[in-house]
N, C-alpha and C positions, 0 to 999 in steps of 0.2 A: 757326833756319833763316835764311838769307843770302837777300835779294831780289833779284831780277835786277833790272837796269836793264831800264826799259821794259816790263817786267811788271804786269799788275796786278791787285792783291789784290782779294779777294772782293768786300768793300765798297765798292771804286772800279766794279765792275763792279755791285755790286745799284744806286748810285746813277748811274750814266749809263742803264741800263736802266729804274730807274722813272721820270728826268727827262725821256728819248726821247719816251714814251710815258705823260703823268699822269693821261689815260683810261681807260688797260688796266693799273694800278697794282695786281697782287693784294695785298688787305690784309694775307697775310702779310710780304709782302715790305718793305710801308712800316711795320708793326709794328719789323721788325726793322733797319730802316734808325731809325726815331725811337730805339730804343733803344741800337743801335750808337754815337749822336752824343750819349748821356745823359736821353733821356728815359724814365719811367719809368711803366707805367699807377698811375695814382690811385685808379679807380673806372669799372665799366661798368653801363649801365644800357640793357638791350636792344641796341639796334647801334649807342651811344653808345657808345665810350671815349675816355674824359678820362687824358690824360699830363700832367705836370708834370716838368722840366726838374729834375735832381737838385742842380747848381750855383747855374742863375739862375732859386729857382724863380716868377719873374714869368714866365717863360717856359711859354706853357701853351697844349695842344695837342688836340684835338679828333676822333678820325677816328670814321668812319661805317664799319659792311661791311655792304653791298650786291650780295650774290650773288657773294661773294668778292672781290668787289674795292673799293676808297676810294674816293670822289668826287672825281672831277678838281680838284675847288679847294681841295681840302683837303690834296692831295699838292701842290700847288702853294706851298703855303703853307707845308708841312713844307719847301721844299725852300728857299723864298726865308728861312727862319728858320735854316735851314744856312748860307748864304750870308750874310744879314747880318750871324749872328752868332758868325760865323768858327768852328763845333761842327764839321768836319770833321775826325776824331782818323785821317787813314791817307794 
């Protein structure tokens, strides 16, 4: 399937949506935004899950769900490790 110019895909739209707003981040949506960019869950333990980066895996990731949604600093963090480290695959 052929992309429009100017269109954009799913993941361009989950990630301007959870960066608008990295207060009101529902943790499905940043599960599947971390995964989308190659991270991978490792292990959860209560409303801890730990991801680990499938490439660089020094790259390693932490979210919390709290009444469905992630803690602002933690999406934050997901979002500045997308950016530094150039994981945006779209």
């Amino acid at each position: 399937m052929r992309r429009i110019v100017g269109a954009l895909t799913r993941l361009e739209k989950l990630y301007m949506r959870v960066a608008s707003a990295p207060a009101n981040a529902r943790f499905e949506d940043v599960v599947h935004l971390a995964e989308a960019v190659g991270f991978v869950e490792v292990r959860s333990r209560g409303s801890h899950h730990l991801f680990r980066h499938i490439e660089r895996p020094r790259l390693r990731l932490n979210l919390q769900q709290v009444n469905g949604k992630t803690k602002e600093y933690q999406v934050k963090d997901l979002l500045a490790t997308i950016e530094q480290e150039h994981l945006r695959r779209w």
